[in-house]
C-alpha positions in Angstrom: 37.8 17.6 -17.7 34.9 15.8 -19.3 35.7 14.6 -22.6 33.2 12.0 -23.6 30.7 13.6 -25.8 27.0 13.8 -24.8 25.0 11.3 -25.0 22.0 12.5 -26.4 23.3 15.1 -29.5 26.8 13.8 -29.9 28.0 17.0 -29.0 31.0 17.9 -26.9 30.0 17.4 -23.3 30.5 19.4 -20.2 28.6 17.8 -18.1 28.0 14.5 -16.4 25.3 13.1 -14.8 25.5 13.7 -10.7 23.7 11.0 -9.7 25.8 8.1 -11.7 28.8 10.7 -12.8 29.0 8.1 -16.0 27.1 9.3 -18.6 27.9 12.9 -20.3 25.5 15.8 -21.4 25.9 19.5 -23.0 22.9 20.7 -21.4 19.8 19.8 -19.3 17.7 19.3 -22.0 19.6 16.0 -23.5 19.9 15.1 -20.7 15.8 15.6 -20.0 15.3 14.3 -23.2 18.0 10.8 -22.4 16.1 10.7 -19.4 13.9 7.3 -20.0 16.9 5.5 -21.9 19.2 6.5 -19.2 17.1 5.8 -16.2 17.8 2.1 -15.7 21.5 2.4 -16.8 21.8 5.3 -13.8 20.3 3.2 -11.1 22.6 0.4 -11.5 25.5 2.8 -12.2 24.8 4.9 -8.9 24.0 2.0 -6.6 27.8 0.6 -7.5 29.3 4.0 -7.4 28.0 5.3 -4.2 30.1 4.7 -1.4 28.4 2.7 1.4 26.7 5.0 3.8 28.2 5.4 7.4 26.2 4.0 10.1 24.8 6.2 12.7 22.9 5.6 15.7 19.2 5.2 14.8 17.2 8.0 16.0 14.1 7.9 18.7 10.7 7.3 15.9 8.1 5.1 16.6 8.5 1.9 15.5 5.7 0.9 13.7 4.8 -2.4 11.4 1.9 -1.3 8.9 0.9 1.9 6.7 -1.9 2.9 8.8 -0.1 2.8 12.3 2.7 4.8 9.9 0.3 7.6 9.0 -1.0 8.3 12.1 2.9 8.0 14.2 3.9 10.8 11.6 1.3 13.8 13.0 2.9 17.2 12.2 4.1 17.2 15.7 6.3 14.2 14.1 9.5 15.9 15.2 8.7 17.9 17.9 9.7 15.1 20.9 12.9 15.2 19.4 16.3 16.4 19.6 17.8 18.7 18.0 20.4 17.2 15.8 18.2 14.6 15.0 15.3 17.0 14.1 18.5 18.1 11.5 19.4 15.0 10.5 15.6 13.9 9.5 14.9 17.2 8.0 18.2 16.9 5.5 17.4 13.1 5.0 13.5 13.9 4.3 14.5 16.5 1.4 18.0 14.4 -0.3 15.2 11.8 -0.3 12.3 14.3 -2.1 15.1 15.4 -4.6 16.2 11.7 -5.3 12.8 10.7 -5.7 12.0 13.4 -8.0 14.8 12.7 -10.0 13.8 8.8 -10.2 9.7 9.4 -10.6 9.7 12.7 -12.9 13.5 13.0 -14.2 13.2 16.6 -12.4 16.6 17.7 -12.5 17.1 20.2 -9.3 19.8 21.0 -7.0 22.1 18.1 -7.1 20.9 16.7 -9.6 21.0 19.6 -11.8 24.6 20.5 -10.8 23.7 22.8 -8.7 25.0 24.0 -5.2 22.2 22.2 -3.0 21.8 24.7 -0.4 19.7 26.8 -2.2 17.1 24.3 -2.6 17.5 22.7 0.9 16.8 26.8 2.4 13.7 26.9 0.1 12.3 23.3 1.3 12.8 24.5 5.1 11.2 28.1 4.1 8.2 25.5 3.1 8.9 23.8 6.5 8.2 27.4 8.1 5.5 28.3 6.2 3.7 25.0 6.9 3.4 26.4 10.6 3.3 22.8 12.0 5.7 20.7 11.3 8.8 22.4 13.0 10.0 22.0 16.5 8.7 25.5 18.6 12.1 25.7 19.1 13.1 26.2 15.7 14.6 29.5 14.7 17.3 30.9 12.4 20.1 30.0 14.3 18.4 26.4 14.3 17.6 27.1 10.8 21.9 27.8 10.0 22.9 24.8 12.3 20.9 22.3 9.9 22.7 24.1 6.8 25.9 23.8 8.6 24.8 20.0 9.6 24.2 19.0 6.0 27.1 20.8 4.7 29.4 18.3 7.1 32.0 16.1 5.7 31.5 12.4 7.1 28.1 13.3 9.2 26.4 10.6 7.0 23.6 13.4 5.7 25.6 15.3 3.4 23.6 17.4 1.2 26.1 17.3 -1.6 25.8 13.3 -2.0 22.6 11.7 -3.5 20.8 9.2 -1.4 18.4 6.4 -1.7 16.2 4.3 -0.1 18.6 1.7 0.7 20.7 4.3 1.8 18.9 5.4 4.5 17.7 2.0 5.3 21.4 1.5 6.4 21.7 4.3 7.9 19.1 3.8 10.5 19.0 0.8 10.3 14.7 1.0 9.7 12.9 -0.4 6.5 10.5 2.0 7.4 12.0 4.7 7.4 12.0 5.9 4.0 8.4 5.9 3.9 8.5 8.3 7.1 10.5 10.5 5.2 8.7 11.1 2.0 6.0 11.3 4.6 7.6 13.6 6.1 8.7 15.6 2.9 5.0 15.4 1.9 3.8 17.3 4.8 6.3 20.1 3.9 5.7 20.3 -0.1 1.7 20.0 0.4 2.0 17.0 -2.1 3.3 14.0 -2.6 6.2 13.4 -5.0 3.3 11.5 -8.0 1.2 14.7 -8.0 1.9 16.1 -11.3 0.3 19.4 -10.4 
């Protein structure tokens, strides 16, 4: 049980913050409103908290060594040449990246990061992924659709939807400096905007 009182109102606290679990709240506004102050305080909490990530074979992307041979090796047929389980893997990767960054950019609190089970979230962004009509595999169906869910729900499968990542994270993971910027590229594609559009 939480017992630290929040930080913003002083008021008992049931809450903590999921991304650093250090620093306690009543509610989402204080924390909303702790937000700025907290910020710095939460990335240097969360980056010694975290456990290290597990590493896992890098998947088959195009290497690629500036932004403009990045843009055009992410078309929307991006993961289409791929497996399966990678196609998974780089879908769940793409969106804990989105929701980290959203947290970090705009203190938007959802899913995780609003204590919240993450599936819900993680359905809607591939219900965007769908919609987009280009992005996903031809393959991709609902079973595909449930086998991601299950993927991300996976103890130990290094893409765990219920555990916040970053971009050293998944630098580690596969072992690519590139590759968060393929994700949010990725993620872009999906949301119709990038993660600075305010609109």
């Amino acid at each position: 049980m939480n017992t630290a009182p929040c930080a913003t109102c002083q008021q008992p606290a049931g809450n903590r913050c999921s991304r650093c679990l250090t620093t306690s709240y009543c509610n989402r506004e204080c924390q909303k409103a702790d937000w700025k102050k907290h910020k710095p305080q939460c990335s240097q909490a969360s980056s010694s908290t975290e456990p290290a990530p597990t590493r896992t074979r890098q998947p088959q992307v195009h290497r690629v060594t500036d932004a403009k041979s990045l843009a055009s090796s992410l078309s929307d047929e991006f993961l289409h040449s791929l497996p399966k389980q990678e196609v998974y893997k780089l879908l769940i990767d793409s969106y804990r990246l989105r929701i980290d960054d959203m947290y970090t950019f705009q203190g938007e609190l959802i899913g995780l990061y609003n204590q919240e089970n993450p599936v819900r979230e993680f359905k809607r962004f591939l219900l965007l992924a769908e919609k987009n009509g280009k992005v996903l595999p031809k393959w991709w169906n609902l079973q595909s659709k449930a086998e991601c869910v299950q993927l991300g729900l996976k103890k130990g499968g290094g893409s765990e939807l219920v555990h916040a990542v970053e971009k050293a994270d998944v630098q580690d993971q596969y072992g690519d400096n590139l590759m968060p910027m393929k994700l949010r590229v990725l993620a872009e594609k999906i949301y119709g905007k990038s993660v600075m559009d305010s609109s």
